[in-house]
C-alpha angles and dihedrals in degrees: 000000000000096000125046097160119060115194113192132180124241111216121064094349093072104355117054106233096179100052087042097055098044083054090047088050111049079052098052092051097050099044088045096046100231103161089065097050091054105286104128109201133354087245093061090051090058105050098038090051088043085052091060100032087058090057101039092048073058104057091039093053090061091047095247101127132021128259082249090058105048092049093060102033102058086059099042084051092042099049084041088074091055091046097249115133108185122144090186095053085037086064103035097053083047085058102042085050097057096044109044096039104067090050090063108095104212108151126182114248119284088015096135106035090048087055088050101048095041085040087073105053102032144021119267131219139164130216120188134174085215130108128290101232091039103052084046097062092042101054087047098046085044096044095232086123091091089054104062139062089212146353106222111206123202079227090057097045100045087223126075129205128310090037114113082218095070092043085045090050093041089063093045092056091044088049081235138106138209110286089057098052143062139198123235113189147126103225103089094198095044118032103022106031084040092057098039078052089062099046086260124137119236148195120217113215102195111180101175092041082237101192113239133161092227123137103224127163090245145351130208127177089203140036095241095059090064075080087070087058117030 
């Protein structure tokens, strides 16, 4: 058998961010009152935050703010564009989100049963640029947690995907190396081009069949198609 080490990536690979944050958001808007204070419906929230978190994961990616930082500031920038400038909202509604999104159990189709077929001929690890405290409430309130050796966080390991050091890392802490293992992700610049960077297999999960000209070791628009491969 060529792999004997799987890595697979959290967030929507396995948990559905987007579903869990819609859900985390609506909640958030209602219990907060934000229509009232001039935001004018739960659907514009949402774009106009997802606008600034994807800029500042950016930004956090390269190092170049901290994790504080982005929590706040996505909401400070988001609640900006409504003209509400409110540092305490802006913190409360950074720690509510935090708190209460991890908690939510959206898992992509097929999540569980993949786990359980793969569990029984390799050995399973995640690796996520999330953060620490976070990952480790959604793979417990999922119950992914018995499926997998270690959750290898981008905190723990000082480095974030793409970067060759947490894959590195990755295979330190699994006592493996590259030409045993394979990724398994759905971000294409990330997870897969950050492993093939690295001489490691991958496995493209591309939900929304999003067209590319990479050359990448294999390539799946559902979870229960990785059984046609491993």
């Amino acid at each position: 058998m060529k792999y004997k080490h799987i890595f697979f990536d959290l967030d929507r690979t396995l948990w559905d961010f987007e579903k869990s944050a819609e859900e985390t958001f609506l909640e958030m808007y209602e219990v907060n009152g934000l229509k009232k204070k001039g935001v004018n419906s739960f659907e514009e929230f949402r774009t106009v935050y997802k606008k600034h978190n994807d800029q500042l994961w950016a930004q956090y990616r390269k190092g170049e703010i901290e994790k504080e930082v982005l929590s706040v500031q996505r909401f400070v920038l988001t609640l900006a564009e409504f003209g509400i400038n409110d540092m305490d909202l802006s913190k409360k509604l950074g720690n509510e989100y935090i708190t209460l999104s991890p908690l939510k159990t959206n898992l992509f189709p097929y999540t569980h049963e993949i786990l359980q077929y793969l569990q029984e001929k390799y050995e399973l690890h995640l690796i996520t640029n999330g953060f620490e405290e976070v990952q480790q409430v959604k793979v417990d309130a999922s119950d992914l947690r018995k499926y997998f050796k270690n959750l290898i966080t981008s905190e723990e390991a000082g480095h974030k995907k793409p970067d060759a050091r947490i894959f590195q890392y990755a295979f330190d802490k699994a006592s493996t190396n590259a030409s045993e293992s394979i990724m398994i992700g759905d971000d294409l610049k990330v997870d897969i081009l950050g492993a093939k960077a690295i001489g490691m297999d991958q496995i493209y999960v591309n939900f929304t069949n999003y067209e590319h000209c990479q050359v990448i070791t294999h390539e799946v628009d559902s979870l229960e198609k990785i059984k046609e491969i491993l």
